[in-house]
Backbone as JSON Lines, residues from 0, in Angstrom:
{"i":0,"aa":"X","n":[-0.66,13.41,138.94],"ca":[-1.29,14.67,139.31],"c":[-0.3,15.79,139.08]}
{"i":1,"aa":"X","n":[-0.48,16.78,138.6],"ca":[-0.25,18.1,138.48],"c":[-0.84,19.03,138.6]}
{"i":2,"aa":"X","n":[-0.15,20.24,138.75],"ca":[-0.81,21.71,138.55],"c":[-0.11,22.88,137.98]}
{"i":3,"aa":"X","n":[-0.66,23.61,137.65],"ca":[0.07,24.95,137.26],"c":[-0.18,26.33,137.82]}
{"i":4,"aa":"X","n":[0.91,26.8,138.27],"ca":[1.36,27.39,139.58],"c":[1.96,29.03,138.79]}
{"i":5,"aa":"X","n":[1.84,30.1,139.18],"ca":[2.1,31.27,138.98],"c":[2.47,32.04,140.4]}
{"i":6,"aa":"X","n":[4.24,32.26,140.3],"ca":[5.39,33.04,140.93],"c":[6.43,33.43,140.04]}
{"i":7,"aa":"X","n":[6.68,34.98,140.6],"ca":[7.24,35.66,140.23],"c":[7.13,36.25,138.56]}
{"i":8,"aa":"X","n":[5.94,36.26,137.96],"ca":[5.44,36.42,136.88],"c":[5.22,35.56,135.96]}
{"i":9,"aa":"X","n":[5.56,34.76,136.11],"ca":[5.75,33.63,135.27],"c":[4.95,32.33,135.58]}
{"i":10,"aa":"X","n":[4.57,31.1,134.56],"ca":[3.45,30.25,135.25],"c":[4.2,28.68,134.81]}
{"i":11,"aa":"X","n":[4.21,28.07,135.58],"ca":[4.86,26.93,135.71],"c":[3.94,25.3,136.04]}
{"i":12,"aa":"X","n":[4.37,24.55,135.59],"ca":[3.86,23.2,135.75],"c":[4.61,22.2,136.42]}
{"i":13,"aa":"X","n":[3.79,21.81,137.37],"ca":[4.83,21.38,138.48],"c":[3.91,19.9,138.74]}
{"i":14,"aa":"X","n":[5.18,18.8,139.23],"ca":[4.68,17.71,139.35],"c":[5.88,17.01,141.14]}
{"i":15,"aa":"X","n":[4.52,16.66,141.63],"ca":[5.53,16.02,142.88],"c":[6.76,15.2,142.7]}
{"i":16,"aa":"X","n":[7.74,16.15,143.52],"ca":[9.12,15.57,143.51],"c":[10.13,16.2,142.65]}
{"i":17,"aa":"X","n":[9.04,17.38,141.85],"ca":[10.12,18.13,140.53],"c":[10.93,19.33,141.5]}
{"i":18,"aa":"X","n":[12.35,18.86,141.04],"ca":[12.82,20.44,141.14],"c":[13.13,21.53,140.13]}
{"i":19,"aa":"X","n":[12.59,22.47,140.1],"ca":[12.7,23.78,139.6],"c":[13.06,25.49,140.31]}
{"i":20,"aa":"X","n":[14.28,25.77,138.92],"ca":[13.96,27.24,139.55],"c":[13.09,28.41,138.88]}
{"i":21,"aa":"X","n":[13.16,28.88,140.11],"ca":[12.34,30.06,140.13],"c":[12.44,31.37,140.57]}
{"i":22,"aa":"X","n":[11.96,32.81,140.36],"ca":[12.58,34.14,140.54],"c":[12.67,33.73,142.33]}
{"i":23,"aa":"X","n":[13.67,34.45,142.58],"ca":[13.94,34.69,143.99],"c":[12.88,34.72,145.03]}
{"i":24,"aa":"X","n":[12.69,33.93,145.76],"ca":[11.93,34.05,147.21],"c":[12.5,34.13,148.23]}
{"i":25,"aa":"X","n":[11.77,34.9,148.91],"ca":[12.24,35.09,150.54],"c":[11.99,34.35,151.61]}
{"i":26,"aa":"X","n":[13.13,33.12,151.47],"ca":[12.89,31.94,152.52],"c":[13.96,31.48,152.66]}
{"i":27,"aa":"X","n":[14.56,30.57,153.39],"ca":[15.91,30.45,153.8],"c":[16.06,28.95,153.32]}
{"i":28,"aa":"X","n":[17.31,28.34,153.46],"ca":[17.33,26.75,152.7],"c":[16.67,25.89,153.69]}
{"i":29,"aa":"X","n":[16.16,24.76,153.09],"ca":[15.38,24.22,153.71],"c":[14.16,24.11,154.35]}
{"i":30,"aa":"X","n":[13.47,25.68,154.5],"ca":[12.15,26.46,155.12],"c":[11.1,25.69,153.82]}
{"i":31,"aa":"X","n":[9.9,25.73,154.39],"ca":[9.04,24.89,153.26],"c":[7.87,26.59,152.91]}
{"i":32,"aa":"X","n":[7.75,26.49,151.57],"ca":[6.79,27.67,151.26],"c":[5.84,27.55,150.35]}
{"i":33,"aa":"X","n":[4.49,27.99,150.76],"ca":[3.47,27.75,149.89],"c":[3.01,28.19,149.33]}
{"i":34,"aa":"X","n":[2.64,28.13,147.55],"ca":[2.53,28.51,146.79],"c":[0.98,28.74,146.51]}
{"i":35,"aa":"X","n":[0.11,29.37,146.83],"ca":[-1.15,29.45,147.05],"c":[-1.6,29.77,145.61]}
{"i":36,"aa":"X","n":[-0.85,30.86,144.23],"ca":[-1.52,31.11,143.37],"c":[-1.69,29.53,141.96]}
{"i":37,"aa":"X","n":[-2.3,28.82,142.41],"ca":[-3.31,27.35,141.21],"c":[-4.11,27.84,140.73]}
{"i":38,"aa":"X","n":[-3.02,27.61,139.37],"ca":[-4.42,28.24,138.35],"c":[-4.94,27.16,137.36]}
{"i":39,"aa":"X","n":[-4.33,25.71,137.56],"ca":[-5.14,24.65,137.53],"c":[-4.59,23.39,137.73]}
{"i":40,"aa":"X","n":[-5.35,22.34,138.14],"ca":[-5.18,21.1,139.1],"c":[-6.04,19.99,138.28]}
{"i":41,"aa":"X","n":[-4.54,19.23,138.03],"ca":[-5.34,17.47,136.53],"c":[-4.89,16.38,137.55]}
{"i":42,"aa":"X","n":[-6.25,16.14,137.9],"ca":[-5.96,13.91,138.52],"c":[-6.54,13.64,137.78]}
{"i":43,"aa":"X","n":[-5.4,12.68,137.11],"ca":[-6.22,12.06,135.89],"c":[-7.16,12.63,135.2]}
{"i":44,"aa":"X","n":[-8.23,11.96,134.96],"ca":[-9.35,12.57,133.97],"c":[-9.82,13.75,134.48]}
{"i":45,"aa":"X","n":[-9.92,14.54,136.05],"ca":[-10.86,15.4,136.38],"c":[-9.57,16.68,136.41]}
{"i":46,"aa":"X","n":[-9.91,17.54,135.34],"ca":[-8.83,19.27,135.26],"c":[-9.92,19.84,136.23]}
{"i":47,"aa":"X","n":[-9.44,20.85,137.23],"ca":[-10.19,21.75,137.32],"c":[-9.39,23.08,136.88]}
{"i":48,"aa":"X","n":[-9.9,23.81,136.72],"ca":[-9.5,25.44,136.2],"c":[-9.94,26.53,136.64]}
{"i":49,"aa":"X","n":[-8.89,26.97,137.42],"ca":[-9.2,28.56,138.18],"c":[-10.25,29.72,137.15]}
{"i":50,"aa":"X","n":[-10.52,30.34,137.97],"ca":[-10.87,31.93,137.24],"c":[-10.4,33.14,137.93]}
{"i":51,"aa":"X","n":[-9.36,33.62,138.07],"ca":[-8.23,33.1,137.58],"c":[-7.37,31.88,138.33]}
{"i":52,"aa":"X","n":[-7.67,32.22,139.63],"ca":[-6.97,30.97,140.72],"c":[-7.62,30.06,141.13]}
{"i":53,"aa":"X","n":[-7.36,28.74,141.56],"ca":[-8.52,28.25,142.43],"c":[-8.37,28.32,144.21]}
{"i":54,"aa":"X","n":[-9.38,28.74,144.35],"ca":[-9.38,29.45,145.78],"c":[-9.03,28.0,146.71]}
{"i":55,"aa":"X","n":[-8.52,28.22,147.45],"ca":[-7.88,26.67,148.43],"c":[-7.14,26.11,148.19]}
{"i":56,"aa":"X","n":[-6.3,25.87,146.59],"ca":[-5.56,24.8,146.31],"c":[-4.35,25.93,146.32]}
{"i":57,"aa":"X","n":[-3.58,24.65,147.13],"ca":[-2.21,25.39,147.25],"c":[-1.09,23.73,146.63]}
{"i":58,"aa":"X","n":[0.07,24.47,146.95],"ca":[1.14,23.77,146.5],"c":[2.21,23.87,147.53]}
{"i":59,"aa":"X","n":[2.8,22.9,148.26],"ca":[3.87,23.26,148.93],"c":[5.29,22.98,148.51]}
{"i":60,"aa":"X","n":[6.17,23.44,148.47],"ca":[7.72,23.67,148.17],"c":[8.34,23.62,149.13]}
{"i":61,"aa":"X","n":[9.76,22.92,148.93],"ca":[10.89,22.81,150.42],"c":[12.14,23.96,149.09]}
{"i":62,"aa":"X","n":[12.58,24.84,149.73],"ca":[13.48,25.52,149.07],"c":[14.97,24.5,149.19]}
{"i":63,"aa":"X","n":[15.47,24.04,148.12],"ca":[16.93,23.58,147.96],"c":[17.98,25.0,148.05]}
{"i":64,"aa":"X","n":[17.86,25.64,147.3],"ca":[19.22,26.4,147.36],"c":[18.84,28.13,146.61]}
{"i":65,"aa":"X","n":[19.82,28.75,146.87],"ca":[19.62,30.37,146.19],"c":[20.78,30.25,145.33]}
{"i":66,"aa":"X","n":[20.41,30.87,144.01],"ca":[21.44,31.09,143.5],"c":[22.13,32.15,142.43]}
{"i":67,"aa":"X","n":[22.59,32.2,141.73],"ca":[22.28,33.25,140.19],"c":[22.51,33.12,139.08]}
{"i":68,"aa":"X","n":[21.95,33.0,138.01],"ca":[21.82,32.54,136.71],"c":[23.48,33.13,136.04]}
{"i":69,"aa":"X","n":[23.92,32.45,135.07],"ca":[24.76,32.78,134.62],"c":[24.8,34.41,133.81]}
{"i":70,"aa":"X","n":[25.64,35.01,133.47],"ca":[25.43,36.27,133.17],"c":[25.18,36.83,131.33]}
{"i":71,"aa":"X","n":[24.41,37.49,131.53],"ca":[23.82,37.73,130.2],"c":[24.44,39.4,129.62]}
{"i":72,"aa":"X","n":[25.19,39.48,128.38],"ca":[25.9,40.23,128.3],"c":[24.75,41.36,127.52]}
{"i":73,"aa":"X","n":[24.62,42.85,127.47],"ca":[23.96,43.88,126.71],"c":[24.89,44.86,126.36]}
{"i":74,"aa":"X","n":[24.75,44.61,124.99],"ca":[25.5,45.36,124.32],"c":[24.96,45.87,123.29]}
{"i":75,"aa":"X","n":[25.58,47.52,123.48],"ca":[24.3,48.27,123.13],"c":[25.59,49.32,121.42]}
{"i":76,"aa":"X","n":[25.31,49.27,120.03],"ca":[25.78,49.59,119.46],"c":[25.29,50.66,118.01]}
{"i":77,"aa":"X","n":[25.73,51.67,118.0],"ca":[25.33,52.76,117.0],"c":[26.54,52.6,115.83]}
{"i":78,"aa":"X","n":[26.41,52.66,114.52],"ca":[27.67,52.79,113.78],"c":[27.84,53.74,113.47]}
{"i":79,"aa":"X","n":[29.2,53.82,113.52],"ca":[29.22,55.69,112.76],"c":[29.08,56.75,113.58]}
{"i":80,"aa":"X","n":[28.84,56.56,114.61],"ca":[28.26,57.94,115.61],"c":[29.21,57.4,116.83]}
{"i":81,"aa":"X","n":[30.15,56.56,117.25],"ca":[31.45,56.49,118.13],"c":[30.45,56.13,119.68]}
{"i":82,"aa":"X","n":[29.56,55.33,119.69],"ca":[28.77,54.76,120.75],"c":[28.97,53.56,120.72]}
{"i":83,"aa":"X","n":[28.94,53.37,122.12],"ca":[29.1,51.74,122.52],"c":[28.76,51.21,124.01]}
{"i":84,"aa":"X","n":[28.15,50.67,124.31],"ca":[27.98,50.54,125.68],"c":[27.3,48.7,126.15]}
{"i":85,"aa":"X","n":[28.24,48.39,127.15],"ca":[28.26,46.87,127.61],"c":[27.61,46.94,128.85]}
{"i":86,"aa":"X","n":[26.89,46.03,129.07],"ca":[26.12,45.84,130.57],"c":[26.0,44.37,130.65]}
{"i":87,"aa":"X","n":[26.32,44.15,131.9],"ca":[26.03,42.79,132.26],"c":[24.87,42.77,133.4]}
{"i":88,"aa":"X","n":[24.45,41.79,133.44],"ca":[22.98,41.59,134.21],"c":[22.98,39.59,134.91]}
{"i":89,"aa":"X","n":[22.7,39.39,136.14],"ca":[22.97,37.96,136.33],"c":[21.52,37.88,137.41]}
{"i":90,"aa":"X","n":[20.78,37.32,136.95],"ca":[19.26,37.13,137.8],"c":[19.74,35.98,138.91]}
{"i":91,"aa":"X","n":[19.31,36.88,139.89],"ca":[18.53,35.99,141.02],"c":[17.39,35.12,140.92]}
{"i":92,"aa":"X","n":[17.72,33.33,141.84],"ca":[16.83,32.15,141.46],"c":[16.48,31.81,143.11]}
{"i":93,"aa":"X","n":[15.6,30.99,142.68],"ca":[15.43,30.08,143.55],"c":[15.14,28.36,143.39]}
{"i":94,"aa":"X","n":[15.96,27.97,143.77],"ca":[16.04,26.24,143.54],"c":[14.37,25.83,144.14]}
{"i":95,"aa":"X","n":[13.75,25.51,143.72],"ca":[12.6,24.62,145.01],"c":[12.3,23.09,144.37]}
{"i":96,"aa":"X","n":[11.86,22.0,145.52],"ca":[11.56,21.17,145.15],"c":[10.12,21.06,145.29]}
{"i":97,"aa":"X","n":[9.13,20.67,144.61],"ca":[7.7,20.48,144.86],"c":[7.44,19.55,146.1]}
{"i":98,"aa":"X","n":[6.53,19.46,147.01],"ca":[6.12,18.94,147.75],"c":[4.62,18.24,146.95]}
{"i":99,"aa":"X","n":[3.82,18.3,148.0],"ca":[2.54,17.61,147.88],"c":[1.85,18.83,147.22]}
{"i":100,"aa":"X","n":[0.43,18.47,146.56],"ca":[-0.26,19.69,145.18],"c":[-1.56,19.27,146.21]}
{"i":101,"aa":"X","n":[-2.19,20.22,147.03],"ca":[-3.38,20.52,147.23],"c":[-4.66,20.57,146.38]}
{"i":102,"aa":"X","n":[-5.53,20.26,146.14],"ca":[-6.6,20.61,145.25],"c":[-7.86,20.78,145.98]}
{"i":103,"aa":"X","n":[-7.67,20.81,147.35],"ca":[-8.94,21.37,148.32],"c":[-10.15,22.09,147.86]}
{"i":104,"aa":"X","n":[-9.42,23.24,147.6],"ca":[-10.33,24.3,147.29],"c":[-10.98,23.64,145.28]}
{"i":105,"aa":"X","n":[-11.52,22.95,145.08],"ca":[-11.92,22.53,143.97],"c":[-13.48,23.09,143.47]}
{"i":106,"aa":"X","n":[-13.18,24.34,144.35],"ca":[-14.92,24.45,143.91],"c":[-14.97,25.3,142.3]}
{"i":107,"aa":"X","n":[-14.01,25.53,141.7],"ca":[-14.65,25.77,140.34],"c":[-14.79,24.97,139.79]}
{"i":108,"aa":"X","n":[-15.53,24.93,138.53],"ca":[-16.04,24.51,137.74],"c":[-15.05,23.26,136.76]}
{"i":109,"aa":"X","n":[-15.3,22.24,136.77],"ca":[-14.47,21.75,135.8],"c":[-14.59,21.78,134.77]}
{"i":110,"aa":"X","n":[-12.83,21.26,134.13],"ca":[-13.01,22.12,132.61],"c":[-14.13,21.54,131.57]}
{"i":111,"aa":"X","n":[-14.3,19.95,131.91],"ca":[-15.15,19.08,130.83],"c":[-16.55,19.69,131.24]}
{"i":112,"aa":"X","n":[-16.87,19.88,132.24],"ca":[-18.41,20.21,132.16],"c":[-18.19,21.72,131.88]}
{"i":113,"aa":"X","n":[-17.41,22.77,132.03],"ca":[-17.63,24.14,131.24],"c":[-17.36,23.74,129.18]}
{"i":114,"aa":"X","n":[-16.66,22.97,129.23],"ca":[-16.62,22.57,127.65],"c":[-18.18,22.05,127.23]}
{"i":115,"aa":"X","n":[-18.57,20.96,127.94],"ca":[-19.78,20.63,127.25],"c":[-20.94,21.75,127.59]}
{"i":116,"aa":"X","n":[-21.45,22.62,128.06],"ca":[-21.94,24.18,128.14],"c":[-22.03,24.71,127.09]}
{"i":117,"aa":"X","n":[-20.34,24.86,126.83],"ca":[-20.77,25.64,125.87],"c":[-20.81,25.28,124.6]}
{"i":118,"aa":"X","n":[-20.56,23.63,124.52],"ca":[-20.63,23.09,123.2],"c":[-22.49,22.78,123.36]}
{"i":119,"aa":"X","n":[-22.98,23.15,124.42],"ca":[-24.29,23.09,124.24],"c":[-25.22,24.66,123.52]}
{"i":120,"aa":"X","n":[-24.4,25.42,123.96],"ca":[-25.02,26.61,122.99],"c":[-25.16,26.72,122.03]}
């Protein structure tokens, strides 16, 4: 079982027991936090698929650790015109481990019966 999960802009596929990071959350180590935006949920043969989310299915996370990505250098250069300019930038993460994947809220539509629909038109 899996799902795919959208935090901090970005959309991720997450499977029980995975750890991944992710943009910074506001939770302390060890605090468990739930990821409510599923935007879709596969057991086995049955996908369901949000529009855009699916309402009920959540995801829970135990936070491992905070940390910050290694640093990414910007360097910014004109020739000939005596410009130059360096910036460094180091993103804030968040370690989490997946917990258990909710699929409660399953009331949309699944994807095989919206496929055969519209392979019926």
């Amino acid at each position: 079982m899996y799902a795919v999960i959208k935090t901090g802009g970005k959309q991720y596929r997450v499977v029980a027991g995975e750890k991944l990071k992710v943009e910074k959350l506001a939770a302390d180590v060890g605090a468990t936090v739930t990821l409510d935006k599923v935007l879709m949920v596969t057991d086995g043969d049955n996908v369901t698929i949000g529009s855009p989310i699916i309402a009920g299915a959540t995801v829970s996370a135990t936070v491992v650790s905070h940390g910050r990505a290694d640093k990414v250098m910007i360097f910014k250069f004109r020739r000939r015109k005596h410009y130059r300019k360096t910036q460094g930038h180091r993103q804030s993460y968040t370690e989490i481990q997946i917990g258990a994947i909710s699929a409660s809220g399953a009331a949309a539509k699944p994807a095989k019966a919206a496929k055969a629909a519209k392979a019926a038109e």
